[in-house]
C-alpha positions as CSV (number, residue, x, y, z in Angstrom):
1,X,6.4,3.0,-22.8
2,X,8.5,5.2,-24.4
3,X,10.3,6.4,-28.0
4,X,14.6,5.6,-29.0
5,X,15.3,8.3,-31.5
6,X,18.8,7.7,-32.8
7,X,20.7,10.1,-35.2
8,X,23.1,8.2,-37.2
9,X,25.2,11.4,-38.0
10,X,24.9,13.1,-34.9
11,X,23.7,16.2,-36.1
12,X,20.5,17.3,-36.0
13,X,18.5,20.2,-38.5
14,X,15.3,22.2,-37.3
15,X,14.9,25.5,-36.0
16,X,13.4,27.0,-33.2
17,X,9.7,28.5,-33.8
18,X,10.7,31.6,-31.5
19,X,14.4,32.1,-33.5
20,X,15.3,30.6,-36.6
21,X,18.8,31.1,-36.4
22,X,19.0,28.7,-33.4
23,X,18.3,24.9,-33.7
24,X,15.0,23.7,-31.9
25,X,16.7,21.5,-29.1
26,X,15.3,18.8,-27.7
27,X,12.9,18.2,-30.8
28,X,10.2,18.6,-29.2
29,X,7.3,15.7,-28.6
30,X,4.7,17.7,-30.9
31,X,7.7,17.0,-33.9
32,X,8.0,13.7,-33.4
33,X,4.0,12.8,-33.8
34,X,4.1,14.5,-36.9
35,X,6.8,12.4,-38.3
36,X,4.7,9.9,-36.9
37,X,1.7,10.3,-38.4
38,X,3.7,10.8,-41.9
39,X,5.3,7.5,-41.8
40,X,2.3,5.7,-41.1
41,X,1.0,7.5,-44.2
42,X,3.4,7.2,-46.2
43,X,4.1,3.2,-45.7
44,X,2.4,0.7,-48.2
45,X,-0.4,-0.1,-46.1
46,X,-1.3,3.5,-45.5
47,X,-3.7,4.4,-42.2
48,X,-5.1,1.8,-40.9
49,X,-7.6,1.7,-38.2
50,X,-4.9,0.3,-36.0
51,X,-2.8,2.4,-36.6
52,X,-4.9,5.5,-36.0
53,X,-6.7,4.1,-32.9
54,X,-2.4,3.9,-31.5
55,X,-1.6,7.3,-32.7
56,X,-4.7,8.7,-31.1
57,X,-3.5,7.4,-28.0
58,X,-0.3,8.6,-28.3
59,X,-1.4,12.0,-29.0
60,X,-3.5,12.2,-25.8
61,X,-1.1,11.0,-23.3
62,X,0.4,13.8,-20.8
63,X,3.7,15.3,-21.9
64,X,6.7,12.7,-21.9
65,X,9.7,13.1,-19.7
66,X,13.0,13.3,-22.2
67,X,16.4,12.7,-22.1
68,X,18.8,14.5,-24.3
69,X,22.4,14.5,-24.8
70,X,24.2,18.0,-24.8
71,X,24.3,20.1,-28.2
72,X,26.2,22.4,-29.4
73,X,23.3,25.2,-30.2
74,X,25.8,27.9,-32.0
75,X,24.0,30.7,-34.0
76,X,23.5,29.9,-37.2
77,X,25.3,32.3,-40.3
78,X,22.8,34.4,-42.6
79,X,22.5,32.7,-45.9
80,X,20.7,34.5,-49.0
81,X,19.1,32.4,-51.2
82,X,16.2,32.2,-53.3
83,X,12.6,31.7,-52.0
84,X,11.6,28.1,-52.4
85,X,8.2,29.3,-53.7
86,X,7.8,29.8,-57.2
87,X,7.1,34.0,-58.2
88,X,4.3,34.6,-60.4
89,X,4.2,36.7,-63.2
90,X,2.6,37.5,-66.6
91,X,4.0,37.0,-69.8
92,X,3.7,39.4,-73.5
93,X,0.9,37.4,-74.5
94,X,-0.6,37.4,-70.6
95,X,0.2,34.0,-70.2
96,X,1.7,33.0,-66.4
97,X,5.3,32.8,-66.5
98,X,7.9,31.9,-63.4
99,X,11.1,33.6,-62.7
100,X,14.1,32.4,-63.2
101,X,15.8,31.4,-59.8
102,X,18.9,33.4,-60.7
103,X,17.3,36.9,-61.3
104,X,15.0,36.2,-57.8
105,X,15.4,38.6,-55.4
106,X,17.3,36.3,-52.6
107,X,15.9,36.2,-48.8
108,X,17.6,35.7,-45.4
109,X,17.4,32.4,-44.4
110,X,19.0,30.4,-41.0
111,X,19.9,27.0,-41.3
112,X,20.5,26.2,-38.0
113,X,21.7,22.5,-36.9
114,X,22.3,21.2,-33.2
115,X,25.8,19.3,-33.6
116,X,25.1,16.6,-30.6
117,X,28.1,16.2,-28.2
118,X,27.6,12.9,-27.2
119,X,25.8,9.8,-27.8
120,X,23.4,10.8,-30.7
121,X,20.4,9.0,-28.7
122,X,17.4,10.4,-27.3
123,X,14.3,8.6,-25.3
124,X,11.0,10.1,-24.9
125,X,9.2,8.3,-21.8
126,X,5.8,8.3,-21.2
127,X,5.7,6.8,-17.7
128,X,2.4,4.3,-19.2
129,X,2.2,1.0,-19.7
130,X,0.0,-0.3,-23.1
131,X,-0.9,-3.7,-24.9
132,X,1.5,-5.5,-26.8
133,X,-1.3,-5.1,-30.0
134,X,-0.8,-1.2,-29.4
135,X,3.2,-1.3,-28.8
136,X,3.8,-3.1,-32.0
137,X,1.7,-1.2,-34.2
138,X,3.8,2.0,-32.7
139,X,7.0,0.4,-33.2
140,X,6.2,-0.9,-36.6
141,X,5.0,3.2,-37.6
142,X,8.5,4.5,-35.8
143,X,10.7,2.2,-37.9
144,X,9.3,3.6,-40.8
145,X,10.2,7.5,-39.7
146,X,13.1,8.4,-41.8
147,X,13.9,11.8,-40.9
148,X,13.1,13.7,-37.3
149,X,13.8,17.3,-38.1
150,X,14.3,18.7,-41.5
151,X,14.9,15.7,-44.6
152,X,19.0,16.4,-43.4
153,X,18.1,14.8,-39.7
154,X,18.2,11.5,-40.8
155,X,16.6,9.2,-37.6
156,X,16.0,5.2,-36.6
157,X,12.9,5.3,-33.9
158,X,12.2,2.4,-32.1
159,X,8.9,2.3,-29.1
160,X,9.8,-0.2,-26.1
161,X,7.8,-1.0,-23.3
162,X,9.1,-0.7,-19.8
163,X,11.0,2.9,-18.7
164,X,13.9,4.0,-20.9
165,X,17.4,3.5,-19.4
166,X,18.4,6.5,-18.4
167,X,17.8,9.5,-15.8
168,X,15.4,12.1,-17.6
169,X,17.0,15.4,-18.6
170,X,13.9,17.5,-19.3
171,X,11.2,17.1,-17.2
172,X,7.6,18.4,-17.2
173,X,6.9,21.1,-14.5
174,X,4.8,24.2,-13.7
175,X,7.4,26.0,-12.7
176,X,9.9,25.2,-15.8
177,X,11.4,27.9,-17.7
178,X,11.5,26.1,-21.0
179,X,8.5,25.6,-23.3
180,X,8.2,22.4,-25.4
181,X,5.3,22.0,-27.7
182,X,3.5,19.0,-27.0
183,X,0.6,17.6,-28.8
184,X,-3.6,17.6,-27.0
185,X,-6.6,15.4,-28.3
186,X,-7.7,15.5,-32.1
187,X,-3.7,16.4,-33.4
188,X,-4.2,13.9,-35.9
189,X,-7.2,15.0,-37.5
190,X,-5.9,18.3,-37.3
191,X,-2.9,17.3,-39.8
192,X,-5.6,15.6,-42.2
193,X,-7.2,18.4,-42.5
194,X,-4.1,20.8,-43.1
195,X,-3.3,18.5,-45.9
196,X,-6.5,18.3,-47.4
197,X,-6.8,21.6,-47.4
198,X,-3.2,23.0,-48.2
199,X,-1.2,19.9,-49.6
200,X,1.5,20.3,-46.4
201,X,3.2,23.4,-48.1
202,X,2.7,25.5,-44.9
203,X,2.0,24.6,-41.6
204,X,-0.6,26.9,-39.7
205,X,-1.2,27.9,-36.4
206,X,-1.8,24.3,-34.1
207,X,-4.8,24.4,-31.9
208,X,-4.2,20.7,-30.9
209,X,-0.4,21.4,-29.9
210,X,0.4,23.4,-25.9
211,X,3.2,24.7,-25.0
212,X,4.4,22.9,-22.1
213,X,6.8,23.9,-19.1
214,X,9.8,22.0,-19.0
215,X,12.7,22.3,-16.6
216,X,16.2,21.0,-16.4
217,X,16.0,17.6,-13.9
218,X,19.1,18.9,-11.9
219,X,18.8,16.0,-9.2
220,X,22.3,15.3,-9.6
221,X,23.2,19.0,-9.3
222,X,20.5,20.7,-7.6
223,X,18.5,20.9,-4.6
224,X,15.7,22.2,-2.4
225,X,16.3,23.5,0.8
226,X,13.9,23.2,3.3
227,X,12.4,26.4,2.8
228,X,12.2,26.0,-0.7
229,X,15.0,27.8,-1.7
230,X,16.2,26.7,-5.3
231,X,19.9,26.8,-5.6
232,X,20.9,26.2,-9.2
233,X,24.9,26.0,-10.0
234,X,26.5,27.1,-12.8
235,X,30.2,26.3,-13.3
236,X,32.2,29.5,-14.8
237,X,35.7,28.6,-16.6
238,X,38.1,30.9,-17.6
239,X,39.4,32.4,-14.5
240,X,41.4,31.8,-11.4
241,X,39.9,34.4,-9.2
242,X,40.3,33.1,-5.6
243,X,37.4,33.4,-2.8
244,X,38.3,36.3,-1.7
245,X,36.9,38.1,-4.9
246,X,33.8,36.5,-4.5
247,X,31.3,39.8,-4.0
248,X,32.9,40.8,-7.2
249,X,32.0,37.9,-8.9
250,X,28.7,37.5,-7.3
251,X,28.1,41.2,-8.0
252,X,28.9,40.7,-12.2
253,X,26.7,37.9,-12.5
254,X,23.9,40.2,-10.9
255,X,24.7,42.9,-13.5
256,X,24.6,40.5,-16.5
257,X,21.6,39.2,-15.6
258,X,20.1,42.5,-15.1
259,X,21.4,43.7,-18.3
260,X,19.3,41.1,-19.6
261,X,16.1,42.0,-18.7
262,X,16.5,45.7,-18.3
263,X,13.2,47.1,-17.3
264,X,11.5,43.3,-17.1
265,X,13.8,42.9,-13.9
266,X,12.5,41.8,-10.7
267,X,12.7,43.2,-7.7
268,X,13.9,40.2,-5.8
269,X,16.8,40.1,-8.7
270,X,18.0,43.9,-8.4
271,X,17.4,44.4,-4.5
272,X,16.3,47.7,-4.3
273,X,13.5,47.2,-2.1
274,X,13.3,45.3,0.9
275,X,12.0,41.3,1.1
276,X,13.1,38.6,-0.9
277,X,16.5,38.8,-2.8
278,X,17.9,36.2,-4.5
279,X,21.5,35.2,-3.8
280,X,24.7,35.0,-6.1
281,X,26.7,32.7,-4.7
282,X,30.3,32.0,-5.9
283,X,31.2,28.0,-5.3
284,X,34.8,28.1,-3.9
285,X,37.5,24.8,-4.5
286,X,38.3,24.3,-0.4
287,X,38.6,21.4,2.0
288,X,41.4,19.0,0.7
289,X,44.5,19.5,1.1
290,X,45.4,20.3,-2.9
291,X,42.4,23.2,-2.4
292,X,43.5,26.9,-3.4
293,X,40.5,28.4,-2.8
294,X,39.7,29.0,-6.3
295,X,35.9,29.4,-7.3
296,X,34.6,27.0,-9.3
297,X,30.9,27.9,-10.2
298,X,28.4,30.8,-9.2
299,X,25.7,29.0,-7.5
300,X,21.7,31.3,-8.2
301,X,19.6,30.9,-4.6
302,X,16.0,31.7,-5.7
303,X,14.1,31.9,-2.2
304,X,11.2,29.7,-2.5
305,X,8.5,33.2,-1.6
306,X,9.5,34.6,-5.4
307,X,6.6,34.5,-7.8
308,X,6.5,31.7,-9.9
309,X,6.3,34.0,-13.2
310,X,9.4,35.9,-11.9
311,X,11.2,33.0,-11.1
312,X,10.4,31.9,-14.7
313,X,12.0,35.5,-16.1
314,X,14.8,34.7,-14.1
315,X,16.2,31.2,-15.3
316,X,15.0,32.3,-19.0
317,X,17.9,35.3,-18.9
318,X,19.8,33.3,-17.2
319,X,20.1,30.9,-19.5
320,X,21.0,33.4,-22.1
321,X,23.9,34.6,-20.3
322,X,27.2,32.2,-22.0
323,X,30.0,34.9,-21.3
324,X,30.7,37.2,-17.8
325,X,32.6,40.5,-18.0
326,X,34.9,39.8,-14.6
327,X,36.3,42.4,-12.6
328,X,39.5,42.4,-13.8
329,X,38.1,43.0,-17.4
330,X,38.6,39.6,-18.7
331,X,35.7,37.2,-20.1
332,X,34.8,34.3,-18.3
333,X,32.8,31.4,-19.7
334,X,28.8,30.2,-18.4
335,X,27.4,26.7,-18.5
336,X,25.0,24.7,-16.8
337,X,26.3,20.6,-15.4
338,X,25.1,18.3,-17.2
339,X,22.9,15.8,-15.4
340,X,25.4,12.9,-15.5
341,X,28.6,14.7,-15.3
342,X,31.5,13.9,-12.8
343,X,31.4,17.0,-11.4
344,X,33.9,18.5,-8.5
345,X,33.0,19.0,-4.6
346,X,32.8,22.6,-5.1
347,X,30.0,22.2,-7.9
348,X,27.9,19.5,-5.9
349,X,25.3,21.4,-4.4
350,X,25.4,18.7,-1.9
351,X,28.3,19.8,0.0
352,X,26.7,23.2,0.7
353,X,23.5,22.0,1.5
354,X,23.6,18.6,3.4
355,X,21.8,19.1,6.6
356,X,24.2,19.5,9.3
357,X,24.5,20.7,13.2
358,X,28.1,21.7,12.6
359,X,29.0,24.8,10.0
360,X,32.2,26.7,9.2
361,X,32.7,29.8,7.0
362,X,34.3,29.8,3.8
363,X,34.0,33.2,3.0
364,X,34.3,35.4,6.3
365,X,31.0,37.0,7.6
366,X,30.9,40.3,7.7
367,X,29.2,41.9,10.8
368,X,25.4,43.3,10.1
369,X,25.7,45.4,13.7
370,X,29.4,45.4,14.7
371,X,29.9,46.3,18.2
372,X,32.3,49.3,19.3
373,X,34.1,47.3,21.0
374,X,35.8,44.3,19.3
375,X,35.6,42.0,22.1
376,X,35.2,38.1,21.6
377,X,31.9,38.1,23.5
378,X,30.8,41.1,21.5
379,X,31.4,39.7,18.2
380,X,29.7,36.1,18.9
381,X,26.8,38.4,19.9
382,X,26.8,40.1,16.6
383,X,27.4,36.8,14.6
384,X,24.5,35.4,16.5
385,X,22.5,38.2,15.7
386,X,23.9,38.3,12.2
387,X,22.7,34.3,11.6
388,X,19.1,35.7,13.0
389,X,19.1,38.4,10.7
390,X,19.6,35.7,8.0
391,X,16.6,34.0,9.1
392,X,18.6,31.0,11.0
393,X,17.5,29.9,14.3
394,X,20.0,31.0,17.3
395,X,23.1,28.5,17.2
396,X,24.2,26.7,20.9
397,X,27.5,27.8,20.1
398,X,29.9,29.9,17.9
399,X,33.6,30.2,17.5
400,X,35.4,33.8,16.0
401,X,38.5,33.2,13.7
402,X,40.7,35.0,11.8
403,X,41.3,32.0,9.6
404,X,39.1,29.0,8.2
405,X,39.2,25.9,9.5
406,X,38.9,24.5,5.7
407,X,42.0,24.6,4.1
408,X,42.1,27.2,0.8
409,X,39.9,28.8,2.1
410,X,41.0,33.2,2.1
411,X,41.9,34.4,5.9
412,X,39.1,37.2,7.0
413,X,41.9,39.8,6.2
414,X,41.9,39.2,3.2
415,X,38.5,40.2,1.9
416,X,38.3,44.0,0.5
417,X,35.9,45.3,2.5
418,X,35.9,47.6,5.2
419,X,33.7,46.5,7.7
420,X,34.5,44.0,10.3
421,X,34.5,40.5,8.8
422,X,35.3,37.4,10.8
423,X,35.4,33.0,10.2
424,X,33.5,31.4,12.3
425,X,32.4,28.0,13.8
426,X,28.8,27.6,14.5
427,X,26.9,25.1,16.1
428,X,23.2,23.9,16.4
429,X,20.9,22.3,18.6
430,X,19.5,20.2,15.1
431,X,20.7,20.1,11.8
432,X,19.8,22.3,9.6
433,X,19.5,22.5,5.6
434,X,21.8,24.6,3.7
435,X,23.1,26.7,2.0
436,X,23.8,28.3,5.1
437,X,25.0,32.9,4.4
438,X,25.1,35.5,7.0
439,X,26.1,38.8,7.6
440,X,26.0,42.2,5.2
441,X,27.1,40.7,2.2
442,X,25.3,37.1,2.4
443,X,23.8,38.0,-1.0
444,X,26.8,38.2,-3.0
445,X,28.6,34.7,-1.2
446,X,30.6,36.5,1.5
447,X,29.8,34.9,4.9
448,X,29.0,31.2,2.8
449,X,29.2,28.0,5.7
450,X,29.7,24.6,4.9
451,X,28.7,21.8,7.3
452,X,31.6,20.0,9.4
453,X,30.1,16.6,9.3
């Protein structure tokens, strides 16, 4: 079973509860009850047994999977206007009096909308199946919602049976970043009784609504290596830097996020100590014969061994980082792929990670233990013992170049960095999941494979 919201004017009005000057997207399942519950009160037949015996259902089912179009979620401007509730005040003769609006002293207020960039159409999808009696009785109380959002978000709902026809963007998960409030047994007689009791002017403190973890379903864009590792792309526009700048870029992402969560930051994020460290992992345009080598994305390895609640801190400042100070001082622009985008080879985590036998390096790795002297022996050694290092098992076979065999890809000489850095050809005796970094600067992108086959 599941919910068709539909805004008409594809624009959307409700705030965050956290920040007011941001709109509250997607509007969140605990929302849409309410303006449930109000239509069936406010149509001619009122509450009906039916109709409470479906919305108690409803309001005790697990937390829906949702699909979303994207939104443009800009700040919203400070307006000053008068409160809405009416100031007090006694009279000569004692009698009550109320201020004129005009001579009020004016508050800050946000208006925030989410302007949708797409499709105005949203589903919310249960994953339960229900009696016809029980669908129709939700479908006849979701035609009669007028407005999802403030009285500006004008809505059509409509319930359906079945799964909704489209891949979930936002789905429930322990390990989500996002919170969505989402409603628990005995919500409905929780609103009674916060309209009996206040008339609906303000709305109290929910103890029938949870916050729910919610993460981004980045199937399309994202996935798990066998470790665990979490490798999460985000595509970065307004620059051309090549590959060959890619600790740089790695290395600015780090900062930002850093900056973000100042003394909150993890160790696994700054690298300090020794252990886990998650990777920053520019995404590099190579392997057809148009490829320049520019990079595309910056792609986030979390290692599966970080804790869940730092992993959490993580994604939340990363999703606040839109704008990236680049080396060359210039401003480059942040956003997450949306589910169903076309998106290019460079941005399909897919190409990095496919399980594969055969690897070659896009970015050259450079040496953890280079010998004294550079002999070809030597330096497969030390590539061997720089893929061990990385936690790899021992390749059957590896190949030193100066150059990559992908085409765009930036010749070893090329990268600023002093130590000895090398392409390479690898080869082992099963596939193996990627992504796939060696060597000293693995962390930042330089010494990134991608399979052969």
């Amino acid at each position: 079973m599941y919910l068709k919201v539909i805004y008409p004017s594809g624009r959307y009005y409700a705030a965050r509860a956290n920040d007011p000057s941001i709109a509250e997207w997607p509007p969140h399942p605990a929302r849409l009850f309410s303006a449930m519950v109000a239509s069936a009160y406010r149509s001619g037949i009122g509450m009906t047994p039916e109709r409470r015996s479906a919305l108690e259902w409803l309001e005790a089912l697990p937390a829906p999977s949702i699909y979303s179009p994207p939104a443009d979620l800009s700040t919203a401007p400070v307006n000053y206007v008068p409160p809405g509730d009416l100031i007090k005040r006694k009279g000569k003769k004692g009698q009550e009096e109320f201020e004129n609006p005009v001579y009020r002293w004016r508050q800050p207020r946000h208006f925030p909308s989410a302007v949708i960039l797409g499709e105005p159409i949203l589903y919310y999808d249960w994953n339960v199946d229900t009696n016809s009696e029980a669908l129709a009785t939700l479908d006849e109380i979701a035609s009669g919602v007028t407005h999802l959002g403030t009285s500006h978000s004008m809505a059509l709902i409509t319930a359906a049976s079945g799964r909704m026809p489209t891949k979930a963007y936002w789905v429930p998960d322990e390990r989500g970043t996002e919170f969505i409030r989402t409603t628990l047994p005995g919500r409905l007689n929780e609103l009674d009784s916060v309209f009996e009791l206040s008339g609906g002017i303000r709305r109290p403190v929910s103890t029938c609504e949870t916050l729910t973890r919610y993460r981004r379903n980045f199937e399309s864009a994202t996935t798990i290596k066998s470790d665990g590792t979490l490798l999460i792309p985000l595509r970065i526009s307004g620059t051309m830097h090549g590959a060959d700048t890619a600790a740089y870029l790695g290395r600015a992402l780090r900062r930002a996020v850093m900056s973000v969560l100042g003394d909150n930051c993890p160790a696994a994020v700054h690298g300090h100590t020794k252990g886990v460290h998650v990777g920053w992992v520019p995404l590099p345009d190579v392997g057809h014969r148009y490829a320049k080598g520019r990079v595309m994305g910056i792609g986030v390895s979390i290692p599966a061994s970080v804790d869940m609640n730092e992993r959490a801190v993580l994604l939340r400042a990363i999703d606040q980082i839109h704008n990236l100070r680049l080396p060359d001082g210039r401003i480059g622009q942040l956003s997450s792929p949306a589910p169903d985008e076309v998106l290019p080879a460079a941005l399909k985590i897919q190409t990095w990670t496919r399980p594969s036998s055969e690897w070659a390096t896009v970015t050259p790795v450079v040496i953890d233990r280079p010998p004294k002297r550079l002999t070809e022996d030597r330096l497969r050694r030390a590539l061997r013992q720089s893929l061990e290092f990385a936690g790899y098992p021992e390749p059957k076979e590896v190949t030193i170049f100066s150059f990559s065999v992908f085409q765009g890809a930036p010749p070893a000489f090329r990268v600023p960095v002093k130590k000895p850095r090398y392409h390479a050809t690898v080869h082992f005796d099963e596939p193996i999941a990627g992504p796939l970094l060696a060597g000293r600067l693995r962390f930042y992108g330089v010494g990134l494979f991608r399979p052969l086959n």
